[in-house]
MISEFI-299772 format. One line per field, with one value per residue (C-alpha): residue in three letters; x, y, z; chain. Coordinates in steps of 0.2 Angstrom, whole numbers. Layout:
<kekes>
code	ala  ...
x	X  ...
y	Y  ...
z	Z  ...
unit	A  ...
</kekes>
This chain:
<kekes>
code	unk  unk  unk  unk  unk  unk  unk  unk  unk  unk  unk  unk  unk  unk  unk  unk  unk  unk  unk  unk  unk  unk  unk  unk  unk  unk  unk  unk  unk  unk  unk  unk  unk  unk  unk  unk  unk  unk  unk  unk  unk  unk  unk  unk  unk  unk  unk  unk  unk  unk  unk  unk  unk  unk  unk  unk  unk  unk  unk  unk  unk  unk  unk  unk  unk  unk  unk  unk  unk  unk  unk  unk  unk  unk  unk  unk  unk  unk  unk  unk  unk  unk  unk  unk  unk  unk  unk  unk  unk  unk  unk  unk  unk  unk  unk  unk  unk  unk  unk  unk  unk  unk  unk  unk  unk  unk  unk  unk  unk  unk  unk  unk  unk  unk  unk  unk  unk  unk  unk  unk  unk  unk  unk  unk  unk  unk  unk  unk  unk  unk  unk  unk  unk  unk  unk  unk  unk  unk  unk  unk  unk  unk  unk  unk  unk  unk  unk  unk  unk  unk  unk  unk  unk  unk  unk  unk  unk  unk  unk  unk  unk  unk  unk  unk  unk  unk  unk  unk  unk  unk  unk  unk  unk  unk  unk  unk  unk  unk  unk  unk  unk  unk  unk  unk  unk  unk  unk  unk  unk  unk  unk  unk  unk  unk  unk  unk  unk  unk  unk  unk  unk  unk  unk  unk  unk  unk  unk  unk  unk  unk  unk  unk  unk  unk  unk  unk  unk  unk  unk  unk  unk  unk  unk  unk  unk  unk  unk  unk  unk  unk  unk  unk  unk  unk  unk  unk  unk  unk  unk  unk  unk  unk  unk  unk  unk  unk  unk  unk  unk  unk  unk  unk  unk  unk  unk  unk  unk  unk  unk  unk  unk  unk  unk  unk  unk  unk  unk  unk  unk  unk  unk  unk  unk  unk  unk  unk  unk  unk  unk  unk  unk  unk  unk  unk  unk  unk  unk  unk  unk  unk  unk  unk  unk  unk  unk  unk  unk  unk  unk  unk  unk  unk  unk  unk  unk  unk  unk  unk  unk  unk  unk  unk  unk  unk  unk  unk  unk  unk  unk  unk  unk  unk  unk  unk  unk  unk  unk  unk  unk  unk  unk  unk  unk  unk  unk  unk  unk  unk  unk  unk  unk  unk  unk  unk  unk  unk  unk  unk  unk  unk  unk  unk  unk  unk  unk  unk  unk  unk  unk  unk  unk  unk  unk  unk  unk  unk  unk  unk  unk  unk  unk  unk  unk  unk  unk  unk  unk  unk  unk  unk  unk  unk  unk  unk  unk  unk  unk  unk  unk  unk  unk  unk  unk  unk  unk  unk  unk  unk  unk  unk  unk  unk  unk  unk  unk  unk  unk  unk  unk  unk  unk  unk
x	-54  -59  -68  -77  -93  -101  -109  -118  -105  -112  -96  -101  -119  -125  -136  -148  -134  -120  -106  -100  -83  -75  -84  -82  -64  -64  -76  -62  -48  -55  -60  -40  -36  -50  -41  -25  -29  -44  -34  -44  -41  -55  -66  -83  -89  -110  -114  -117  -100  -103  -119  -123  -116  -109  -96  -85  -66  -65  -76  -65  -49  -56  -59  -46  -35  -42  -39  -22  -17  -30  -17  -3  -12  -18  -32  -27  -44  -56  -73  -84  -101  -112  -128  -142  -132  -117  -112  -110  -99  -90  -86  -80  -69  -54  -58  -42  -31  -38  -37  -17  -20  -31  -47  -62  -74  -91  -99  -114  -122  -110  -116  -110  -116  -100  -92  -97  -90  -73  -61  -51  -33  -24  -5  1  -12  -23  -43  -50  -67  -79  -90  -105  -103  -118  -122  -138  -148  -158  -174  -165  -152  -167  -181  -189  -202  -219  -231  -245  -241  -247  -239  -238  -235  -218  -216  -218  -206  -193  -194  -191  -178  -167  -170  -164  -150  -144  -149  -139  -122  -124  -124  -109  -100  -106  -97  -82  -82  -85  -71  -59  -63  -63  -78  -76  -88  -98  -102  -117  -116  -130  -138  -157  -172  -175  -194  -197  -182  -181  -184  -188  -200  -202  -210  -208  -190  -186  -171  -159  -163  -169  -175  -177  -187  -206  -215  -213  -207  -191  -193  -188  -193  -179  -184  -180  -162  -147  -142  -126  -115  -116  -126  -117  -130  -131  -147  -154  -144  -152  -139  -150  -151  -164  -179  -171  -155  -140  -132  -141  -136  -137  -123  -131  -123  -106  -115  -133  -139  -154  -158  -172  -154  -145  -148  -144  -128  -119  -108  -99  -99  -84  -85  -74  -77  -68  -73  -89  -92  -99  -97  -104  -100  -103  -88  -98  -91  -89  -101  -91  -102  -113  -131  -149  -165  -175  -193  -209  -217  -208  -203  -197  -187  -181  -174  -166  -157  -151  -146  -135  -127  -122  -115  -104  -112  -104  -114  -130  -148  -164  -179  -196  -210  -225  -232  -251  -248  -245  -225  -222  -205  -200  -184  -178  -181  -171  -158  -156  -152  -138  -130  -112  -111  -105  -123  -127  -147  -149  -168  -182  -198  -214  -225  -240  -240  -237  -253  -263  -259  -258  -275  -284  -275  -280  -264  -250  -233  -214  -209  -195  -204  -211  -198  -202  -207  -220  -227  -231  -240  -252  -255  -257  -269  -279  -282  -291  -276  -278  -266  -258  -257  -248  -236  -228  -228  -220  -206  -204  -204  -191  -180  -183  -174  -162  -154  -156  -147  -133  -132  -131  -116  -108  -106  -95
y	199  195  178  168  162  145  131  115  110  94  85  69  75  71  78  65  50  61  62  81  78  89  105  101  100  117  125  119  125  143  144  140  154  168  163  168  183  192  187  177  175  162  150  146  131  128  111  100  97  79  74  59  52  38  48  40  40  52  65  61  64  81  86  82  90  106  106  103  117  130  123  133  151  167  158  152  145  134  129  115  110  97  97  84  75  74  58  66  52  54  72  70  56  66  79  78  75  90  101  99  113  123  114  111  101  99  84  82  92  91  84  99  115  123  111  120  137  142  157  163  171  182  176  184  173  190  182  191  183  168  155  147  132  124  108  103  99  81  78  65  80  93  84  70  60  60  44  50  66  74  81  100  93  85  101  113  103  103  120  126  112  119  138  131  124  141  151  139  140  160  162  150  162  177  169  165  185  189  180  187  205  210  216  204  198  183  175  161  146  135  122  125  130  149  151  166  160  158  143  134  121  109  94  87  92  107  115  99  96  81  89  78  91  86  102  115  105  111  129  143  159  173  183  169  166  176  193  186  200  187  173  161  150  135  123  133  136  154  166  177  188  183  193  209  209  208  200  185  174  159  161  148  133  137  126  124  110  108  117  128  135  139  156  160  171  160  168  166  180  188  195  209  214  228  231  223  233  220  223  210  209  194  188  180  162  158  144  128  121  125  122  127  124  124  124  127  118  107  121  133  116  112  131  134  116  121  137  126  119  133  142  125  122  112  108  100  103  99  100  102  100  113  110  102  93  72  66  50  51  65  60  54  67  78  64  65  83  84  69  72  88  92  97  84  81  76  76  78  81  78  92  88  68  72  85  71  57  67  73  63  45  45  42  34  40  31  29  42  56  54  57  47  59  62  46  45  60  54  39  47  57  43  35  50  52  69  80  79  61  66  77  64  48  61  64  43  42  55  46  30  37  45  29  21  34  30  15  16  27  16  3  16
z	162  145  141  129  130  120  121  111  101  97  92  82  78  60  48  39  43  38  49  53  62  49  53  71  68  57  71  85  75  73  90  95  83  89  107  101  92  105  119  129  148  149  141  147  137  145  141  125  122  112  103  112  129  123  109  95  98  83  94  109  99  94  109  117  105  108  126  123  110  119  133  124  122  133  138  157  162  153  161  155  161  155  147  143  128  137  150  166  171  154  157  174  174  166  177  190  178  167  181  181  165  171  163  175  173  180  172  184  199  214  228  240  229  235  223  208  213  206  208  192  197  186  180  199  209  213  211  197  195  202  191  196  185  186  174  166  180  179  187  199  205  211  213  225  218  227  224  215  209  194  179  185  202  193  184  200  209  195  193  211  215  197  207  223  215  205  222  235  224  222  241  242  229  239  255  245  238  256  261  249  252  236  225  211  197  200  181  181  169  166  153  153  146  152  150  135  125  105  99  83  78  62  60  77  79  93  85  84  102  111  123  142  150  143  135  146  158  165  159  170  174  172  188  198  196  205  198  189  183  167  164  150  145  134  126  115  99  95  100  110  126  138  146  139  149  139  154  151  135  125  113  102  94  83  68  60  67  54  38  50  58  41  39  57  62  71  84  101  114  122  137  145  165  173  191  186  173  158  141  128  109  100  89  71  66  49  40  39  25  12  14  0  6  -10  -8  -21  -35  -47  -59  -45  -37  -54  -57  -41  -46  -61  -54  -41  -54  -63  -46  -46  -26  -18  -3  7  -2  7  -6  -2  -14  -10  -24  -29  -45  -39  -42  -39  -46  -36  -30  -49  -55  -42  -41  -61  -59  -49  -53  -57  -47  -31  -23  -13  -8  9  12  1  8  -2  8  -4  0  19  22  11  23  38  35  25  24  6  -4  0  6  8  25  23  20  38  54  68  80  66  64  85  85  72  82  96  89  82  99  105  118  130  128  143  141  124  131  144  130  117  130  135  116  111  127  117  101  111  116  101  93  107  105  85  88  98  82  73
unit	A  A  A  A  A  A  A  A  A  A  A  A  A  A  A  A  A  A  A  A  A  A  A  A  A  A  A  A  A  A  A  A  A  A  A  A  A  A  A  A  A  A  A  A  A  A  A  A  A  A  A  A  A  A  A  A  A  A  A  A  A  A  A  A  A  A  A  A  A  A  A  A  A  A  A  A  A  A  A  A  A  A  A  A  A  A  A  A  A  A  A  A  A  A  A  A  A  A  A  A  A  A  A  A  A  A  A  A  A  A  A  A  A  A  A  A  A  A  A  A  A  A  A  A  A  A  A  A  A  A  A  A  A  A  A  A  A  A  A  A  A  A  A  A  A  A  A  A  A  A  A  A  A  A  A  A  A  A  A  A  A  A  A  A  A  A  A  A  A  A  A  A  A  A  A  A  A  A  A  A  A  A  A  A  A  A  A  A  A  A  A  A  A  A  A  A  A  A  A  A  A  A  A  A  A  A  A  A  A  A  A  A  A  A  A  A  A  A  A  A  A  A  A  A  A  A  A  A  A  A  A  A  A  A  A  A  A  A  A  A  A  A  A  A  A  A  A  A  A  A  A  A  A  A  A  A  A  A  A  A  A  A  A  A  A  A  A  A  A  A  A  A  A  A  A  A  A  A  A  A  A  A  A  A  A  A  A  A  A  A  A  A  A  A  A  A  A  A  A  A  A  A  A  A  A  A  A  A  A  A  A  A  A  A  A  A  A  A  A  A  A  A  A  A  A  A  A  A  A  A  A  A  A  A  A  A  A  A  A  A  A  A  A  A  A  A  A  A  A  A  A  A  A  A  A  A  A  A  A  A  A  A  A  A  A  A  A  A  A  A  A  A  A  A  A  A  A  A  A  A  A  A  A  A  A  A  A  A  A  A  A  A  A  A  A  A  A  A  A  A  A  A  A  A  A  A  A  A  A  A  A  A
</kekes>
């Protein structure tokens, strides 16, 4: 059986306030054709299918879209899980109707384990291979609140109720292998934080991810969950292996997420078992959009600009002035370069002015040089908060923008 692993899609997630359904329906379109032309028997889709829970009809119609004309190739069974930006209740509420083509749909955590357990049959009905399709798993799903617990109390519980979780539905697939008499492959999916993983940061920002688990909350050990014969994983958007077993994977988001991600290979991972026998190759997908990260002093910003210009870019710049000399018409000046070309600047980031005021408070610095994330950390800091206190009002906080940034995309 061949399949096709990926996750964190993101459709209707924006970069800076700009809008990127048209890579989303590039991304989409290639992944119909990759279908066609690998001939792929399954698709395993782990989580993080829409940027926010609440998602624009545009993000919807792309979507839906691809179900249908995935509908029309090889691929005869499609697998989607939620993750922690997608509306569990969303997700599910197509779900019967889906299932009609072959499209199933785990939005939240089932309330018998058994329920996430699914058998894949070849085109004569003979059961080829069992998913564990597990969703992202909230605190509320594996967790019973104690009245006066602490913070690693929380995390001790969450941790072992996301293991029980993985470990109950193994069994239930082990029963169901049992009970078919046939030796076939039993293929995990899951959304989560897998302690040891790759991950990014910058400036507050964990790798284009709003993350619900706190810190390390939520992180788990790789030891602890079942010997899948493959582990499709999604949340992290480093396409990766895991603990240093092939078997497990995150195959990354399809798209940079951040200009951090923009020199990362982006890739999906196909999958091809043979009387459980895995073999893994990753399949690279192509960069949908242009992106320069420019970074240095003024004469090495304004170099790589002109050079821009000359190579007729066409495409998304974030500048970053490193150097030590004081500009206070930074952004004119990079503004006056590129006007009437196609390179379009997203972000400019005065680094010099940042360190001043996050260090020193003495000069001044516009507000949207700062992020929000940074700008709570430094109070934080200034009320003499311990950490730990820091770490749960950090989480609380990026909840905070979370559902403002729903609610924003809901007046599109």
């Amino acid at each position: 059986m061949r399949i096709l692993h990926t996750s964190d899609w993101h459709i209707g997630s924006a970069l800076y306030g700009r809008k990127r359904y048209d890579e989303s329906e590039q991304f989409l379109h290639w992944l119909v054709e990759t279908i066609k032309n690998c001939s792929i028997e399954a698709l395993l889709v782990a989580g993080d299918i829409f940027d926010t829970s609440t998602p624009s009809n545009t993000a919807q119609e792309l979507y839906y879209r691809f179900l249908n004309e995935v509908s029309r190739t090889t691929c005869r069974h499609v697998i989607v899980t939620g993750g922690n930006h997608d509306s569990p209740s969303f997700l599910d509420a197509p779900k019967a109707l889906l299932k009609a083509f072959n499209v199933y749909v785990v939005g939240s955590a089932a309330e018998r384990e058994e329920d996430e357990v699914l058998v894949l049959k070849d085109a004569d009905n003979n059961s080829e291979a069992i998913v564990c399709a597990v969703p992202f798993l909230r605190d509320r799903d594996v967790r019973q609140s104690s009245e006066g617990e602490s913070y690693r109390d929380k995390e001790n519980r969450l941790v072992e109720g996301i293991i029980s979780h993985y470990q109950t539905v193994y069994e239930e697939a082990c029963k169901e292998r049992n009970e078919l008499g046939k030796s076939l492959p039993i293929i995990g999916m899951g959304h989560l934080f897998i302690a040891g993983s790759s991950i990014y940061k910058r400036s507050g920002e964990t790798n284009g991810e709003r993350d619900l688990y706190v810190g390390s909350l939520g992180q788990v050990p790789a030891d602890r969950l079942p010997p899948f014969d493959y582990f499709a994983l999604g949340h992290l958007h480093i396409p990766q292996n895991v603990a240093g077993c092939k078997n497990i994977r995150y195959s990354g988001s399809p798209m940079a997420m951040n200009f951090d991600e923009i020199h990362q290979q982006k890739s999906v991972v196909i999958v091809d078992i043979h009387d459980q026998h895995v073999h893994i190759r990753t399949v690279p997908v192509p960069a949908f959009r242009h992106f320069e990260q420019i970074k240095g002093d003024w004469d090495s910003i304004e170099a790589s600009l002109r050079r821009l210009k000359e190579e007729s870019f066409a495409g998304w710049v974030e500048v970053i002035y490193e150097g030590q000399e004081v500009i206070g018409n930074l952004r004119e000046r990079v503004y006056k370069l590129v006007e009437n070309t196609s390179i379009e600047v997203l972000k400019i980031q005065n680094a010099m002015l940042f360190n001043a005021v996050m260090k020193q408070y003495e000069k001044e610095v516009e507000l949207q040089d700062l992020n929000p994330a940074d700008v709570f950390d430094q109070c934080l800091t200034d009320y003499g908060l311990p950490d730990d206190q820091k770490v749960v009002l950090k989480g609380l906080f990026s909840e905070v923008c979370r559902q403002i940034s729903e609610a924003d995309n809901q007046k599109e």
